[in-house]
Steps between C-alpha positions, in 0.01 A plus 500: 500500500238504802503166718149534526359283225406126481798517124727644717873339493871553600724683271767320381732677287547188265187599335729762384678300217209225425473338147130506341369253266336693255383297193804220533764728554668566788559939580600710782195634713549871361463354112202267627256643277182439259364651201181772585289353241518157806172389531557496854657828523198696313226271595590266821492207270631203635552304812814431748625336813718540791702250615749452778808282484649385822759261580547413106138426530188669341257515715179320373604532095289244398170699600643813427561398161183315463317834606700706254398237186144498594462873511688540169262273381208660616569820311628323180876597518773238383805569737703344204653232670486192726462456879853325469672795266366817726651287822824487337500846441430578878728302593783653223429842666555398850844302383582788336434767777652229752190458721411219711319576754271853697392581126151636338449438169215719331424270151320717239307417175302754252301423155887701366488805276247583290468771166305741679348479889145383535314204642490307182762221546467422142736843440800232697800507296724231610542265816431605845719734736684292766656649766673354811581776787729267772567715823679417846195575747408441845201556663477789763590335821387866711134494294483125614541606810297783544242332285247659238285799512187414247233748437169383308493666110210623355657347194317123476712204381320362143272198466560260165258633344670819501869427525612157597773562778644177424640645199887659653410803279798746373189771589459582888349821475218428703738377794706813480196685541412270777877587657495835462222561669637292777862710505268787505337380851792442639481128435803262386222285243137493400288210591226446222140402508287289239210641336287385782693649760695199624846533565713381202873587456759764531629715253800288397490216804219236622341525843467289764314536818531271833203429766588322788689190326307554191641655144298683299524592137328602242275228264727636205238597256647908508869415628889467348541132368787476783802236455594616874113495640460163353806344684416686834114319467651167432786504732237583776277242371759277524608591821117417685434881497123611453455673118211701422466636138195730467307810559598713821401874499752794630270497872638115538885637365491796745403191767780283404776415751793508238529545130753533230591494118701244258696539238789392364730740558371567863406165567320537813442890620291551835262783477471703765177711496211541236331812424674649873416189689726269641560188495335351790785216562759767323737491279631154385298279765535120565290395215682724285874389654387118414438588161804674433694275663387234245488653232895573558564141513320508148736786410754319659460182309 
């Protein structure tokens, strides 16, 4: 696998010999499988998250949850059980594939199989698909440290009107378009516009720029719902730091003296040019350092 790319992780070999949670039942990664008539397999139908577990600790599980219930709700599909019940089977999987701690967990959820594939969810048979991946990742310590190369997309991120980004969406078509076109500049990530122009998101991370002691991000009308962009915001809030959520056009980006993306397997990811340009401060600057640092004592707990 290329180091160049803002999902980029270590190998670990555990991965190897992972148990899935498919549908309550516990299987080895090469059995981890789902029916082709899946509403999410045929038609992207459902919604997911990604979690990280550190220290016996998952990171934020209250929002992520919260996000995963509200988008499940949005689109009318019944996950089938209880905040309470799907926590206890996360938890099962990681006791059972002895995990504690440096751990990504990729929760999914689909409308489940259906008697033939369309769009109609009225052709459902049975519950929804649940499916909890748990993998031993770190983030790539040598792209940290080289930092991000982002080229603009021609591929715009959606307004709610259109497609409501707050929904995590099993469909990311439009961001793998967005990607590709990216990898095929020579680029590690796409950064997205709005459909004004404005800068938005990236393909599968949020985007942050700094000027002078000032961070910038987008209003959020066109970006990711982010669990890890909403703790960076507050924990600079809290720490006196200067916020601004709004428009800023590629011109003021290309002018910024530092920038990076969030996520939550990344956590904080300096970027080091956009569309050829560098960085005017470089890669991983003060502003960005402070942020990281406390957003490891978040991590940290």
């Amino acid at each position: 696998m290329s180091n160049a790319s803002a999902q980029s992780y270590a190998h670990d070999d555990r991965n190897d010999r992972v148990l899935v949670h498919v549908n309550g039942q516990l299987v080895p990664r090469d059995r981890a499988v789902v029916s082709i008539f899946d509403a999410g397999f045929g038609l992207g139908d459902g919604v997911w998250e990604g979690l990280r577990l550190v220290r016996g600790r998952i990171l934020s599980q209250d929002a992520h949850l919260d996000r995963l219930y509200e988008g499940a709700n949005a689109i009318g599909l019944d996950i089938g059980m209880d905040r309470t019940a799907l926590t206890a089977c996360i938890m099962d999987l990681l006791a059972a594939n002895g995990m504690e701690d440096g751990v990504h967990i990729r929760l999914m959820v689909t409308r489940g199989v259906k008697t033939t594939i369309n769009q109609d969810p009225r052709f459902t048979v049975g519950g929804a698909t649940v499916v909890i991946l748990a993998e031993w990742k770190q983030p790539n310590a040598a792209l940290k440290a080289r930092g991000l190369r982002l080229m603009t997309s021609a591929i715009r991120c959606s307004t709610p009107d259109v497609f409501d980004l707050r929904l995590n969406s099993h469909s990311r078509l439009n961001f793998i378009q967005a990607l590709n076109q990216a990898i095929g500049m020579g680029a590690d990530e796409a950064l997205m516009l709005d459909d004004r122009g404005f800068v938005a998101s990236c393909n599968s991370t949020n985007f942050f720029i700094v000027r002078g002691e000032e961070l910038w991000t987008s209003d959020g009308a066109c970006c990711f719902n982010g669990i890890t962009r909403a703790t960076v915001m507050r924990l600079w809030r809290q720490a006196g730091g200067v916020l601004r959520e709004g428009n800023f056009t590629l011109a003021q980006a290309y002018a910024a003296d530092e920038a990076f993306v969030t996520g939550t397997l990344g956590g904080i990811t300096p970027v080091a040019s956009i569309d050829g340009r560098d960085m005017r401060g470089g890669v991983g600057g003060p502003v960005t350092a402070r942020i990281a640092a406390l957003y490891a004592i978040y991590v940290g707990g």
